[in-house]
Each structure stands twice: as C-alpha cells, then as structure tokens.
N, C-alpha and C positions, 0 to 999 in steps of 0.2 A: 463744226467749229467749236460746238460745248465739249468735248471731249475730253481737248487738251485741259481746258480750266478747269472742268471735272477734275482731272489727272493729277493735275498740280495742287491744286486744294487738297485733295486725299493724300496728297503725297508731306502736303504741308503739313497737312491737321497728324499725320500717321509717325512726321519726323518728330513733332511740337510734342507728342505723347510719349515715342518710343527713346528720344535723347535723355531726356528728366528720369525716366526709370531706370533707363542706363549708368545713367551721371550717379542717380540715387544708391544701386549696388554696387557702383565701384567705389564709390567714397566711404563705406564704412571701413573697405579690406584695405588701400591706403593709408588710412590714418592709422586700423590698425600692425599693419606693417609697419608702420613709423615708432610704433607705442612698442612695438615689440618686437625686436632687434635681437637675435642669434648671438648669442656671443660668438667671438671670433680669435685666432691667432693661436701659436706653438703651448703658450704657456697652460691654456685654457684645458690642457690635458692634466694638467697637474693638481687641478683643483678637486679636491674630497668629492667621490662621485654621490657620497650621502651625507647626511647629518647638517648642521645648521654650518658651517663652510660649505657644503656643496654652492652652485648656481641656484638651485632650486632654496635651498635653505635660508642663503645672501639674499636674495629676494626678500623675504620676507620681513628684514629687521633694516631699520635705517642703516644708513652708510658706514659711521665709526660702531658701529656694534657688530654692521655685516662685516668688515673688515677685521674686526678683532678673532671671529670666526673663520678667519680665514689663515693657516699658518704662514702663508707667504710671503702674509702682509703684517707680519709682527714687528720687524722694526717700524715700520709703519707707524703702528699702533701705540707704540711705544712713547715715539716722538710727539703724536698727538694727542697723549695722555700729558708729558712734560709743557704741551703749551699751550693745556686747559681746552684744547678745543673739539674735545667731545660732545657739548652738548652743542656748542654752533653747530656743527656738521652734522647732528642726529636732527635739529632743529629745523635746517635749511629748508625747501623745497626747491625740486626740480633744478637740481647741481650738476655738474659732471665733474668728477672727482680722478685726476689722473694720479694713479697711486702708486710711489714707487716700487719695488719689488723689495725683498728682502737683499737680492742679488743688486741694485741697482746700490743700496744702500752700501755696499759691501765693497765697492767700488772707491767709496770715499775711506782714504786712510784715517784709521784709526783714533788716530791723535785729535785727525780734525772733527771727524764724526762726533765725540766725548765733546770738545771746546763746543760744538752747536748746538746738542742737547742738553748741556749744561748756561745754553745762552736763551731765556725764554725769548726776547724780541725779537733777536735774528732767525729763531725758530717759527717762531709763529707768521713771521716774513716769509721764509721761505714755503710753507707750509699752506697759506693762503694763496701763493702766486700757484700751487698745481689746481686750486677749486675755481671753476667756473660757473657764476652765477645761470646761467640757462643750462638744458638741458639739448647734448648734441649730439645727431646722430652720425654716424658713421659716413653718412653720403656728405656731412657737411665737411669730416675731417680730410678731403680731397683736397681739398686749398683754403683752408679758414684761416683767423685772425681773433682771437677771441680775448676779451677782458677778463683779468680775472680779482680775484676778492682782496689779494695784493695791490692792487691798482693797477701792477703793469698787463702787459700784451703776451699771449704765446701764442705761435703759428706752429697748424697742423700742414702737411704736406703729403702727398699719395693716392694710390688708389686700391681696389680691389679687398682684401684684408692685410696690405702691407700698408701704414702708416709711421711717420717719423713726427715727433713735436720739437719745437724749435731747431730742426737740424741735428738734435744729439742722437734723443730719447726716443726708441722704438715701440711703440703699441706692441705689446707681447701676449695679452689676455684684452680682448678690447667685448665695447658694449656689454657688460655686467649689470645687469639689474641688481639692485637693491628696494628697500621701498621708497626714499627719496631721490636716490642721485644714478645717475650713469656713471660706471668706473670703468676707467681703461687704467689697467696695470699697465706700465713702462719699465724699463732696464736702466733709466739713467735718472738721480737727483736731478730737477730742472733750479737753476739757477734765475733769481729774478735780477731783471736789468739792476743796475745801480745809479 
C-alpha cells in the first residue's frame, strides 16, 4: 500500500520541479516574440532593403526620424514637420504610430490636402488621432478599439497579416520597429470622429 503514495509524491515533487523550469523557458521566448514582431504585409517589399530607411535602419532612430528615412512616408513627414510634432513623437515612449503612405495621402485631392497642411490645428488633430499611446501587437489588431492621442477611438479588424482600421484603412506595411513606436503603414488618411 506504500507504493502508490510513494508514486504520487514522486510524481508530485517531479511535476512541482519540472512545471516551474518549464514555465521558466518558455516565458522568456513569449515575451520575446511579443517584443519582436516580423514586419508584415504587400508594401513591406518596398522598403530600402539598406541604409537608414531600411527595417533594420528605422529600427534604430525614434519614430518621426525613422519615418523621415523612409521615402514612402514623406508626405508623412512633411505634414508632421507643418504641426511641429516632431519632437512629441521622437519624445513618446512605447506608441504605435499608424502612418499614412505617400499613396494614402495622394488619395485626398489636392485642394484639400494644401487647405489642411496649411491648417496647423486641424492638422495636428488629425495627425494625433493615427498615434496610440500603447504599444500594439499584431494579435491585438484582430478586433481592438484603441484611444488615441487625439482623444477619440479607432477600431482595428482582421486576422492573419490582413488588417483594416476603422473600416477604410488597410495595414499595407504593418509592425515596423522603430526605437519608440510600432508603425503600421496604411493606404488610407484616417479621419477623427467629429
């Protein structure tokens, strides 16, 4: 009859030791899997495979600096040169920065593009409603709702490396490292509520 409880004891003291080392190596490759996310999506071929626009390069320099190195994102850059908010966004920590494409830009006529970059406060409105104060991963933009530095809300939708934010704007280049923020390039200007 000592057997079993032999058995069971060894089996307890064997689980009590061999879960915790378990738990132990798998928790460091999680987290970093989480910290460090593949970029994703069509556009992510178009990126400078070297020099400081590369991935590798954007990496290295906060958000509005990696962006400026990047040519795709010169209207971009342009716009958040006009509404001073270069050093916010180099300043931030831990952002996600949904950036529109040169192409998304390109979309909005002409006339009106010039009247909003000649508007600093409808600029820097619009401007802050793509920056999100946290840092989000890819698994979260499957059905998120996120606040942003505008005040109001945008909703991600999707799965796999196909993402949409609020219904328009398609994740085209997504999870980009920089040294502060996550950037997901989009095709479409996002509009903040009114």
């Amino acid at each position: 009859m000592k057997t079993p409880r032999i058995s069971r004891a060894v089996i307890a003291g064997t689980a009590a030791v061999v879960l915790p080392v378990s738990l132990g190596v798998m928790a460091p490759q999680a987290s970093a899997q989480a910290a460090t996310q593949d970029p994703y999506g069509p556009a992510c071929a178009s990126v400078p495979k070297e020099g400081k626009g590369s991935l590798a390069g954007m990496a290295k320099e906060p958000v509005a600096t990696a962006a400026s190195n990047n040519p795709e994102l010169s209207t971009l850059v342009t716009a958040v040169k006009k509404a001073g908010l270069v050093d916010t966004l180099n300043n931030a920590e831990n952002i996600t920065v949904f950036a529109p494409s040169n192409d998304a830009f390109a979309k909005i006529p002409k006339a009106d593009l010039d009247k909003l970059l000649a508007d600093k406060a409808e600029l820097t409105k619009v401007l802050t409603y793509h920056v999100v104060g946290e840092e989000i991963t890819q698994q979260q933009l499957g059905k998120g709702s996120f606040k942003t530095l505008e005040g109001g809300t945008l909703t991600t939708a999707g799965s796999g490396e196909a993402f949409t934010v609020n219904d328009s704007a398609k994740i085209v280049c997504g999870s980009v490292p920089t040294a502060n923020a996550t950037v997901n390039i989009i095709d479409t200007v996002l509009t903040p509520p009114k």
